[in-house]
C-alpha positions as CSV (number, residue, x, y, z in Angstrom):
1,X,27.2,-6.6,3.5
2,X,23.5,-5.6,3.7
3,X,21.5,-6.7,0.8
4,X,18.6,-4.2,0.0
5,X,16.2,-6.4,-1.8
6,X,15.5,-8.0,2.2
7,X,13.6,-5.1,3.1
8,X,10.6,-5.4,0.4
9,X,9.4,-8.5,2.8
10,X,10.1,-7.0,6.2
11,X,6.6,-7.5,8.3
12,X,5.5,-4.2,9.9
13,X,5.6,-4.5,13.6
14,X,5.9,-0.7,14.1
15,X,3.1,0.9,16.0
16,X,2.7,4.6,17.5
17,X,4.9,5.1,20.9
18,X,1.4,6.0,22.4
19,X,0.2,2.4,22.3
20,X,2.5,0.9,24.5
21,X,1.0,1.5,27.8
22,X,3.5,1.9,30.7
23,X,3.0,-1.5,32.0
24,X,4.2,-2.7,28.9
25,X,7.7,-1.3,28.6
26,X,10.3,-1.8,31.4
27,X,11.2,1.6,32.1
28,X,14.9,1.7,30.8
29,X,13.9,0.4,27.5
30,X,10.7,3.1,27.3
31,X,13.6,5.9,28.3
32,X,15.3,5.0,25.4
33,X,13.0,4.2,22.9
34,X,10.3,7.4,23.3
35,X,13.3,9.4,24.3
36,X,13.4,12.6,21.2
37,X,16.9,13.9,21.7
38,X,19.5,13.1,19.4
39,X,20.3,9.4,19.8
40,X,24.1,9.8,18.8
41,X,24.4,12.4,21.2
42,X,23.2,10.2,24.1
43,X,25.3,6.7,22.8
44,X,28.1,9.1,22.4
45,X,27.9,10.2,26.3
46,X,27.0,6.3,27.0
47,X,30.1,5.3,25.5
48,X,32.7,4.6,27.9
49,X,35.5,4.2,24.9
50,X,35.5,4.9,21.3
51,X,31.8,5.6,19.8
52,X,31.2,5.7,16.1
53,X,29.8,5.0,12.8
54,X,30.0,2.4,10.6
55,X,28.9,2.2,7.3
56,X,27.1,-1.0,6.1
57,X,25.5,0.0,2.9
58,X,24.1,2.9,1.0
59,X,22.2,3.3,-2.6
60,X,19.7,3.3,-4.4
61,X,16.6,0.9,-3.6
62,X,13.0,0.2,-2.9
63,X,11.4,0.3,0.2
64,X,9.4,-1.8,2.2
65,X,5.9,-1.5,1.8
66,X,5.5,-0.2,5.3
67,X,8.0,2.6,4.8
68,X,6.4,3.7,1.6
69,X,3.5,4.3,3.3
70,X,5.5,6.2,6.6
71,X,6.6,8.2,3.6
72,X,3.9,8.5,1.1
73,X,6.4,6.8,-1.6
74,X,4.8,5.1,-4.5
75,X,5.6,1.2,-4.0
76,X,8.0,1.2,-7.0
77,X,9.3,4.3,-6.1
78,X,13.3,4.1,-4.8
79,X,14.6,5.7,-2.3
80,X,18.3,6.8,-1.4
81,X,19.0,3.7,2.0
82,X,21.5,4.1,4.0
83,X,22.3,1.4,6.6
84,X,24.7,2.0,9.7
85,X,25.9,0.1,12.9
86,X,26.4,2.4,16.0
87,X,29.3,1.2,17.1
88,X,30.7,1.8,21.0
89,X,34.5,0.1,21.4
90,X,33.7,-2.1,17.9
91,X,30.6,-3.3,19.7
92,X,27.4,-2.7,17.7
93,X,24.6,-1.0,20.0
94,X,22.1,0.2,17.3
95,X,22.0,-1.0,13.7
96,X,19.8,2.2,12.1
97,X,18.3,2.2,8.7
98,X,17.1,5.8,6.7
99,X,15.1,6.1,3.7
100,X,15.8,9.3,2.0
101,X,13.4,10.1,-1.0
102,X,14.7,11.3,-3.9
103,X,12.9,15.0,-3.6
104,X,14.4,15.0,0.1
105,X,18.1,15.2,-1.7
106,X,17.7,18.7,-3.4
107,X,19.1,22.0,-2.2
108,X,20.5,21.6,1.6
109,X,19.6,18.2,1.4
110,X,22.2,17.2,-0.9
111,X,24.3,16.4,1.9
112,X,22.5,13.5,2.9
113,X,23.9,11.5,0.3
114,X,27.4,11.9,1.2
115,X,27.7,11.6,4.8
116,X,29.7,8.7,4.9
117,X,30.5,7.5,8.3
118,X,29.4,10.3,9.8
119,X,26.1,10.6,12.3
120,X,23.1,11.6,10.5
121,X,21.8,12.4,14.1
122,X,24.7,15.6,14.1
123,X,23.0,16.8,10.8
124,X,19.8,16.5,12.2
125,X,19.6,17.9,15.3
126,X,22.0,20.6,14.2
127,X,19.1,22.6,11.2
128,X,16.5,24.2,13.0
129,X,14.3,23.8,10.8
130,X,14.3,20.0,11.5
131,X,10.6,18.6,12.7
132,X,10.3,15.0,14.3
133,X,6.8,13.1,14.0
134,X,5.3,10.9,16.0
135,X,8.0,7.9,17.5
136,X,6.7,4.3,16.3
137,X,8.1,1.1,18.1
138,X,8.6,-2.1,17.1
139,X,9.0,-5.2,19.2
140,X,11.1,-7.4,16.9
141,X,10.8,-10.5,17.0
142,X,13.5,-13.3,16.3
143,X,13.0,-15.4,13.0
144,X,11.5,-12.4,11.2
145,X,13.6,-10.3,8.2
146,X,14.6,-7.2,10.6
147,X,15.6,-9.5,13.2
148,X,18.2,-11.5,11.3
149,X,19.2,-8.5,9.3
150,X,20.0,-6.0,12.2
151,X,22.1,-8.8,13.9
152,X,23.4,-10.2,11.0
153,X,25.3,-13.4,12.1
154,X,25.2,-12.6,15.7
155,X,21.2,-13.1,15.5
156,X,20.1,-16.3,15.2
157,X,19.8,-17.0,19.1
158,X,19.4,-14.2,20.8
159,X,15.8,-13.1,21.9
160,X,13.6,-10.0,20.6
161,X,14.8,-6.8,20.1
162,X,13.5,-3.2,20.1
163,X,13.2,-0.5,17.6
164,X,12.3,2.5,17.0
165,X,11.5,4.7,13.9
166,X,10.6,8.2,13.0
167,X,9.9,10.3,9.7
168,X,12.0,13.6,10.4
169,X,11.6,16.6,8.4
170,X,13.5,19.1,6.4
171,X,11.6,22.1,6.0
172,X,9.0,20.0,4.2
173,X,11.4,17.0,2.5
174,X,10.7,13.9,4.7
175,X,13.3,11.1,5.9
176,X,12.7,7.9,7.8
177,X,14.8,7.1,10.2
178,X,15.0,3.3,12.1
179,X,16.8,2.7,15.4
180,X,17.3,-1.0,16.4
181,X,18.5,-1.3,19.5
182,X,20.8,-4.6,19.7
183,X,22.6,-4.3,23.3
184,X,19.9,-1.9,25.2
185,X,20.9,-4.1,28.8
186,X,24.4,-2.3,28.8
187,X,23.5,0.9,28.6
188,X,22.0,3.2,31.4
């Protein structure tokens, strides 16, 4: 079970998509991680079995520092967080993390709060009036907070992984969504 309190001492490794200069990024992993299409959508054709959702934890907590500031959140301020694993045959591919403001959760946004184990990306992608900023990336590094938190107890060994993280709008009520991605070298 995810424990929110983790996140107030993540580092911020995420930096604007544009930084990372093509030599940097083999070319699979750049596909996937400055790719703007719905992410569920592309796991979901990926997925050779059973794709789905998996609910880890939801409420109400604080942010980290750095997604306060992705938000323009007070530091005190809580937000509603929702942690998920992206599961493909039981197999986690992407453990994703949203912060949802409280003034993001009025009106249509309501539903945010109650979408249980179902893809946030299907929401998303679904209202036109959705608006995507800029993609961040994050080479994560093993021994830090996000490492050992988005591969849980299959993390200590394995090597750096990749994330990637948005703020996505609402008509004008922001989110911020975070995509790690834990098995990138099975999928094409």
């Amino acid at each position: 079970m995810s424990h929110p309190r983790l996140h107030n001492h993540w580092e911020n490794p995420w930096h604007a998509g544009r930084r990372w200069r093509r030599a940097q990024l083999d070319p699979v992993l750049r596909d996937w991680l400055l790719d703007t299409s719905s992410l569920t959508r592309r796991l979901q054709a990926c997925c050779p079995g059973r794709f789905r959702v998996r609910l880890d934890w939801q409420g109400w907590a604080r942010p980290s520092l750095d997604e306060c500031r992705a938000l323009g959140l007070r530091r005190r301020q809580r937000a509603l967080i929702r942690e998920v694993h992206l599961l493909c045959d039981d197999r986690p591919w992407v453990f994703a993390r949203t912060v949802i403001p409280r003034a993001s959760l009025h009106g249509r946004g309501r539903r945010l709060a109650h979408l249980g184990e179902r893809p946030l990306g299907a929401v998303l992608f679904a209202d036109p009036r959705m608006q995507r900023d800029e993609v961040e990336i994050a080479r994560i590094e093993p021994g830090t907070a996000l490492h050992a938190h988005a591969l849980g107890d299959a993390g200590p060994d394995r090597d750096a992984i990749w994330g990637r993280r948005s703020v996505f709008w609402l008509g004008r009520k922001p989110l911020l969504v975070s995509e790690i991605f834990l098995n990138l070298q099975h999928r094409a």
